[in-house]
C-alpha positions in Angstrom: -29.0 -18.8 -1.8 -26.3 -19.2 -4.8 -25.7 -16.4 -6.8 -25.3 -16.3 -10.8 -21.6 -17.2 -11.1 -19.5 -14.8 -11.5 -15.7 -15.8 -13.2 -13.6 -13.6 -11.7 -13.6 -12.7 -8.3 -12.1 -9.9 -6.8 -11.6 -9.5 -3.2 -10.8 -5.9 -2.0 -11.0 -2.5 -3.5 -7.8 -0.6 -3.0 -5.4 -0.4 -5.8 -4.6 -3.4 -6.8 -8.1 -4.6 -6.8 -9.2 -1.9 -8.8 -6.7 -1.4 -11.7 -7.6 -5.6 -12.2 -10.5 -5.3 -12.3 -10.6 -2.4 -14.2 -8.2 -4.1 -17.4 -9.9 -7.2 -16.9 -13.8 -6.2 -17.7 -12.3 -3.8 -20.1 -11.3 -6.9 -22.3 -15.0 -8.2 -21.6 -14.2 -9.9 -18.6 -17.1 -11.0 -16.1 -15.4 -9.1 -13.2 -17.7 -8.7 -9.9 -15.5 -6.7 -6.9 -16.4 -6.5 -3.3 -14.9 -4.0 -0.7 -16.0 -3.8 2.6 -16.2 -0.5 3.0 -18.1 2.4 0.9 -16.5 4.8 -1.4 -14.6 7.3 -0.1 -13.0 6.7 2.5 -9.4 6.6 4.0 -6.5 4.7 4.3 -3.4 4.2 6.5 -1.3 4.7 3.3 2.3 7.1 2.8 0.4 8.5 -0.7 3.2 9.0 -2.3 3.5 7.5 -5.9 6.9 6.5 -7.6 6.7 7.6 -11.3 7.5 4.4 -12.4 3.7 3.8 -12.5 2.8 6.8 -14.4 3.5 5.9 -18.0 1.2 3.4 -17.2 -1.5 5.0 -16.1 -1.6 7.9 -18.2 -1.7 5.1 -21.2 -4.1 2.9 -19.6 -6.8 6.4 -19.0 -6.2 5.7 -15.2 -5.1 9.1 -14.4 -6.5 11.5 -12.9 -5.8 14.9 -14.8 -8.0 17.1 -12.8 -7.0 16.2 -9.7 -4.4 18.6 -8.7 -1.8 16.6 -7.6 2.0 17.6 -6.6 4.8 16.7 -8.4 7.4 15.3 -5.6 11.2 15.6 -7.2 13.2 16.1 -3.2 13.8 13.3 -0.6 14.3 14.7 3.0 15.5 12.5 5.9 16.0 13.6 9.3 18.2 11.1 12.8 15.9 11.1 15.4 18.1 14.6 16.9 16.0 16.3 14.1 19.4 17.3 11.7 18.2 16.7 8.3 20.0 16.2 4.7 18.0 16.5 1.3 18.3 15.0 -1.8 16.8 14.8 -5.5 14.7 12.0 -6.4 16.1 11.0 -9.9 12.5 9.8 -10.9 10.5 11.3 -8.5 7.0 10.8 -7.8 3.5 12.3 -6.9 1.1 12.9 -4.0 -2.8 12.2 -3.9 -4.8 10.7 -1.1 -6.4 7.4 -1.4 -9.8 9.0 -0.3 -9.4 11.3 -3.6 -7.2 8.4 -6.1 -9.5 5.1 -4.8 -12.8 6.4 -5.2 -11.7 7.8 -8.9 -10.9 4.7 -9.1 -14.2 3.1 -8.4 -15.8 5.5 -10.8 -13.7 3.9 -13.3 -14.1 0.4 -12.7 -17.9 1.4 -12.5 -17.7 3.0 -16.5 -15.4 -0.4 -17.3 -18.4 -3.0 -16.4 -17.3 -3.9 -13.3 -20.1 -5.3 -10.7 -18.9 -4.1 -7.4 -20.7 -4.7 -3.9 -19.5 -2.4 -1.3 -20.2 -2.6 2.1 -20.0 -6.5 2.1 -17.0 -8.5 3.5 -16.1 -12.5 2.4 -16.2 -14.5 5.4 -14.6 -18.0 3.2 -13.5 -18.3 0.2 -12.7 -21.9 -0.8 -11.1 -23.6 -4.0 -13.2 -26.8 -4.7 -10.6 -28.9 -6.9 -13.4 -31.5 -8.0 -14.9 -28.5 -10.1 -12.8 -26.6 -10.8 -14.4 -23.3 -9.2 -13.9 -21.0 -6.4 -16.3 -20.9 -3.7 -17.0 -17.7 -1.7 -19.1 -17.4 1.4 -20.4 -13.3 2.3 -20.9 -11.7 5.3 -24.6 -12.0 4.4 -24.4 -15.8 3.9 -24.9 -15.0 0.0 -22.3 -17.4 -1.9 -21.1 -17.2 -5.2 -18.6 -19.3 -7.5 -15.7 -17.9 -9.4 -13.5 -19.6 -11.8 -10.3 -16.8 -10.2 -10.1 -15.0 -7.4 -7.7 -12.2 -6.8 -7.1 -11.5 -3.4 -6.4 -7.4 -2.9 -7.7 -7.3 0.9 -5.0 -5.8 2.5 -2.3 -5.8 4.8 -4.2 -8.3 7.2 -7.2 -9.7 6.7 -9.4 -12.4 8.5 -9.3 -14.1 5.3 -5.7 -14.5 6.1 -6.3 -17.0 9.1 -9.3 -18.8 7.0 -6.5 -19.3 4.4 -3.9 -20.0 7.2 -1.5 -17.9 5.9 2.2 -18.4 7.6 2.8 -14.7 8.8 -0.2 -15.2 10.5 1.0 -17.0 13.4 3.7 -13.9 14.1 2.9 -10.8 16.3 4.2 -7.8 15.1 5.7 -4.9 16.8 4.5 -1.9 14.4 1.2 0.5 14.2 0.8 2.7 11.4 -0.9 6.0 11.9 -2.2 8.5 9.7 -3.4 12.5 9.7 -4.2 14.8 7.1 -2.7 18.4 7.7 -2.3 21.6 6.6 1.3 22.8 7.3 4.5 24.8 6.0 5.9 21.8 4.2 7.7 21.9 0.8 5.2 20.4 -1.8 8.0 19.3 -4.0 9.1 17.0 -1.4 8.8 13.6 0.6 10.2 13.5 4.1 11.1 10.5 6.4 11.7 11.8 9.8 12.9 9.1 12.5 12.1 9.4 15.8 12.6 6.4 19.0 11.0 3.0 17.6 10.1 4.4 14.3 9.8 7.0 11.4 7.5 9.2 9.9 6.5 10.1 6.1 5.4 13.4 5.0 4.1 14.5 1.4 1.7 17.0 0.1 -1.4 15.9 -1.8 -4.3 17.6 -3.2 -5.8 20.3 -1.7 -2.8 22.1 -0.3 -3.0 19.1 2.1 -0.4 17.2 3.5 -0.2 13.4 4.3 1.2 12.4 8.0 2.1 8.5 8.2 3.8 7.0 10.7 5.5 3.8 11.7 5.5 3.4 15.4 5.9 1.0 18.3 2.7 -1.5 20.0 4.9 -1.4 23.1 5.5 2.2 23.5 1.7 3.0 22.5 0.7 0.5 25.7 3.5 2.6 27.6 2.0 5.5 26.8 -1.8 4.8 26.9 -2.6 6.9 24.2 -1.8 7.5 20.6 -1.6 11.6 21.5 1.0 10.5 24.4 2.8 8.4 22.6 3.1 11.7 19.9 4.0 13.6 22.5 6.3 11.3 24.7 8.2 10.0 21.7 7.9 11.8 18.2 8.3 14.8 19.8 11.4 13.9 20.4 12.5 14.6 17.3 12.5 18.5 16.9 11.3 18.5 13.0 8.0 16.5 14.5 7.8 18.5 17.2 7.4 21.5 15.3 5.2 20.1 12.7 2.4 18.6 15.3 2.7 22.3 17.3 2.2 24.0 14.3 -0.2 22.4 11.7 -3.8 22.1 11.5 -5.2 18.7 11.6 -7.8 18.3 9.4 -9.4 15.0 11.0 -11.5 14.3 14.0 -9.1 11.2 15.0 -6.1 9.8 13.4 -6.5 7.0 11.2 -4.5 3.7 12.9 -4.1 0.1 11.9 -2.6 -2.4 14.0 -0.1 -5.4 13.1 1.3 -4.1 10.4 3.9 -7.3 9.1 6.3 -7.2 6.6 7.0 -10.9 6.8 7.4 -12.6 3.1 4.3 -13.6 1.9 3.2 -16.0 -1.7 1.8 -14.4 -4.5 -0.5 -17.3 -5.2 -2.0 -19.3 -2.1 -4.7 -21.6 -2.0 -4.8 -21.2 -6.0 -5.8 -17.0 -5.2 -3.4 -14.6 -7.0 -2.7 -12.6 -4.3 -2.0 -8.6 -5.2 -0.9 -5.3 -3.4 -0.3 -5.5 0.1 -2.3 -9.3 0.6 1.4 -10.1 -1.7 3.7 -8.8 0.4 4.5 -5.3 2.2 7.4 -3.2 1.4 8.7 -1.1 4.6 7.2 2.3 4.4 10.4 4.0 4.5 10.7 3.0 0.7 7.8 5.1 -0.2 6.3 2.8 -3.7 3.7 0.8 -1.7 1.4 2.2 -3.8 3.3 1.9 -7.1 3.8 -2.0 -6.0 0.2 -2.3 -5.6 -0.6 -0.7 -8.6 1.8 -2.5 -10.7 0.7 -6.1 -9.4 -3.2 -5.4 -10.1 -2.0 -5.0 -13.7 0.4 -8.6 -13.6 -2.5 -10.4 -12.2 -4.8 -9.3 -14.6 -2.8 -10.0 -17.3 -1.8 -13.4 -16.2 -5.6 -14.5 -16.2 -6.0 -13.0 -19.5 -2.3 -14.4 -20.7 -3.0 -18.0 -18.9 -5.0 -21.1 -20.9 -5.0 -23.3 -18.0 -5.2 -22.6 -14.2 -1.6 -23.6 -13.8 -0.7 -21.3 -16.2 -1.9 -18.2 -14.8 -0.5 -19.2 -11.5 2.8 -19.5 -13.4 3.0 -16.5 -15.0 1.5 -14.8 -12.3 4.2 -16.2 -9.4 7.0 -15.7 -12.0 6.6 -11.7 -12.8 5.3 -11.1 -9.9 8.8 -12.6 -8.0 11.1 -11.2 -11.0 9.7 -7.4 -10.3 9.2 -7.5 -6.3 10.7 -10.0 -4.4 14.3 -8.4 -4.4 12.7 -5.2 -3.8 11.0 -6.5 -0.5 13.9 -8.5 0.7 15.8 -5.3 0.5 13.0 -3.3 2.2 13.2 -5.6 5.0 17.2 -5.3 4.8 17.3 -1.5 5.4 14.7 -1.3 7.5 17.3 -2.3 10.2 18.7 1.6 9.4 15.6 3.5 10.6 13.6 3.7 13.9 16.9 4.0 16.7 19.4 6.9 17.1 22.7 5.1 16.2 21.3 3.6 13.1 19.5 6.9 12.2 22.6 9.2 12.7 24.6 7.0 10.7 22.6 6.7 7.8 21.8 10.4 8.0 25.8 10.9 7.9 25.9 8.5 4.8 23.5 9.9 2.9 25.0 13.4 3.5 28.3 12.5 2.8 27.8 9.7 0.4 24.9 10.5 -1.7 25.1 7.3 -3.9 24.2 5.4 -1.4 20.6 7.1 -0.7 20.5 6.6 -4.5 21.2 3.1 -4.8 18.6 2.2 -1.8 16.0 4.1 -3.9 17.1 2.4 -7.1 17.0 -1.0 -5.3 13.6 -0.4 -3.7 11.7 1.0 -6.7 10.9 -0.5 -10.3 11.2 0.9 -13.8 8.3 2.5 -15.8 6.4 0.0 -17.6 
C-alpha cells in the first residue's frame, strides 16, 4: 500500500532529526519522522553540550528550563598512570542525558506538527530521478514518497550499506560503552580519563547522576570475553577508573554498548539525502560537542530546504555550511585522536597540557564552533 505523500522525510529521531523537523513544521512544513525505537530511551552518547549551542536553543524555545541540568565550566584529563591536570573551559558547556533531552524533544516536535512513527525502521529509501521524489520502503512494507529526506540515523545504520556508503566497507577497532552512576564526581566538570586502547568521559547530568562513556578496543573485549573483564583487566588500570567503578553505584541493569563505531569522513549529501548528526560524520569523543555538532547540523539542513528553490540548491547550500562549520573540526578530531588511548601518547599530552595550557585550549578551540 502507498501512503499519502509526505514532503519531507525524516529518518531518525536523535538530535539532529528532531531540531529539523522541529524548525521545519514550525514554518508549515509537511514533516513526517520515524525512529525505530520508542520514546525514552538511551543512548551511547558523552551528554555533554558545548555552549555554543545554547543561544540557539534558548532562542529557538528548545530548552529545557526545568530540567535541572549542570553547568560544566572544568576539563579534567588523566595518562593512563591515573596523574591528572585540570583546566577551565573558556565556554563551557552542560550535562543532560539523551533519555531526559531526546524525549523533551519529541514532545516538542509533537506540539510543532510533526507526524512521527516510532517503533518503525526504513528498510530502502530510493531517489527516483524520473520524478523527482524519494521513495521509502518500511519495515512493515508500508512505502511513502518524499520530495527530501534527511538522513539522522546514526552512527551506523543498515541504511548505510543499502546506500553503499564508502566507510562501510572498513572494520573498525572501537566500542562505545555507556553507564549511568551515582558517584563523588565534581558536577562542574568534564573528565577524559585514558586507560590501554582508549579513554573514558565523565560528566554529571540531571538527577545528581553521572554519565560513564567509554571508548574501548573490539580486540581487547574478544581478549577479555566480557565487557566487565575487559573493565576490570584494562580500565582498571588506570587508578582514577579504578576507584570510580569500586565506588559508584550503577544505576543500570547492563551497560549500554554499540559496536563499530567509525570516524571515517563521511558526505553530507549522498544519494541526494542531506545527511545530519552523526549519519554526517563523527567527531572523536574525546572532543566532547557531538551533540552540539548534531544539534547544529539539524538546524543547517533545515534551513537549506527551506533556503533552497531547486533540489540542487538545497544540496548546495546544505554541503557548503555544513563543510565550512565541521569538516575542519572533524579532520582535527581525527588528528588528535592519535594523542589518546596509549601510555606514551597520554603522558605526553598530559605533560603538555599541564605545562602548556594553550595548547589544551587551542584543541578545544579547534574542535568546537561558535554560538550561533
Amino acid at each position: 500500500m502507498k501512503e499519502t505523500e509526505n514532503k519531507i522525510c525524516v529518518i531518525g529521531g536523535g538530535l539532529a532529526g528532531l531540531i529539523s523537523a522541529i524548525l521545519l513544521a514550525r514554518k508549515g512544513k509537511d514533516v513526517l519522522l520515524i525512529e525505530k525505537k520508542i520514546y525514552p530511551f538511551h543512548r551511547v552518547c558523552g551528554e555533554y553540550i558545548s555552549n555554543e549551542v545554547l543561544d540557539f536553543l534558548k532562542r529557538e524555545r528548545l530548552y529545557p528550563d526545568s530540567v535541572d541540568m549542570p553547568q560544566i565550566s572544568r576539563f579534567e584529563f588523566s595518562d593512563t598512570h591515573g596523574r591528572a591536570v585540570q583546566i577551565p573551559l573558556d565556554l563551557g558547556g552542560f550535562g543532560v542525558s539523551r533519555y531526559v533531552l531526546d524525549a523533551w524533544l519529541f514532545q516538542q516536535a509533537n506540539d510543532a506538527g510533526v507526524d512521527v512513527k516510532c517503533g518503525i525502521q526504513v528498510s530502502d529509501v530510493q531517489f527516483e530521478k524520473s520524478a523527482e521524489k524519494f521513495q521509502l520502503t518500511l519495515s512493515d512494507q508500508t512505502t511513502l514518497e518524499a520530495d527530501y529526506v534527511i538522513g539522522a540515523f546514526g552512527k551506523r545504520s543498515r541504511l548505510d550499506k543499502v546506500l553503499a556508503r564508502p566507510f562501510m566497507e572498513k572494520r573498525s577497532p572501537y566500542i562505545g560503552v555507556k553507564y549511568h552512576i551515582r558517584a563523588d564526581f565534581a558536577r562542574d566538570t568534564v573528565a577524559l580519563y585514558n586507560f590501554d586502547g582508549g579513554y573514558c568521559g565523565l560528566n554529571a547530568i540531571e538527577d545528581q547522576k553521572v554519565n560513564l562513556c567509554y571508548l574501548g578496543s573490539r580486540d581487547q573485549l574478544r581478549e577479555c570475553g566480557s565487557i566487565g573483564e575487559m573493565e576490570r583487566q584494562v580500565l582498571w588500570k588506570n587508578p582514577i577508573l579504578k576507584r570510580i567503578f569500586a565506588e559508584s553505584d550503577f544505576l543500570f541493569e547492563k551497560p549500554e554498548v554499540i559496536n563499530e563505531i567509525n570516524f571515517e569522513p563521511k558526505s553530507p549529501v549522498e544519494n541526494h539525502l542531506l545527511m545530519a548528526g552523526d549519519a554526517a560524520g563523527l567527531i572523536t569523543p574525546l572532543c566532547g560537542n557531538g551533540m552540539a555538532m548534531a544539534i547544529h547540523s539539524g538546524k543547517m539542513a533545515a534551513e537549506a530546504i527551506l533556503a533552497g528553490k531547486e533540489r540542487d540548491e538545497v544540496e548546495s547550500i546544505y554541503s557548503r555550511t555544513w563543510n565550512a562549520e565541521f569538516r575542519q573540526r572533524l579532520w582535527v578530531g581525527r588528528k588528535i585522536q592519535r594523542l589518546f588511548g596509549a601510555t606514551g601518547a597520554s603522558v605526553f599530552t598530559r605533560s603538555l597540557i599541564q605545562h602548556i595550557p594553550f595548547f589544551a585550549k587551542q584543541i578545544i578551540k579547534k574542535t568546537h564552533g561558535n554560538p550561533f
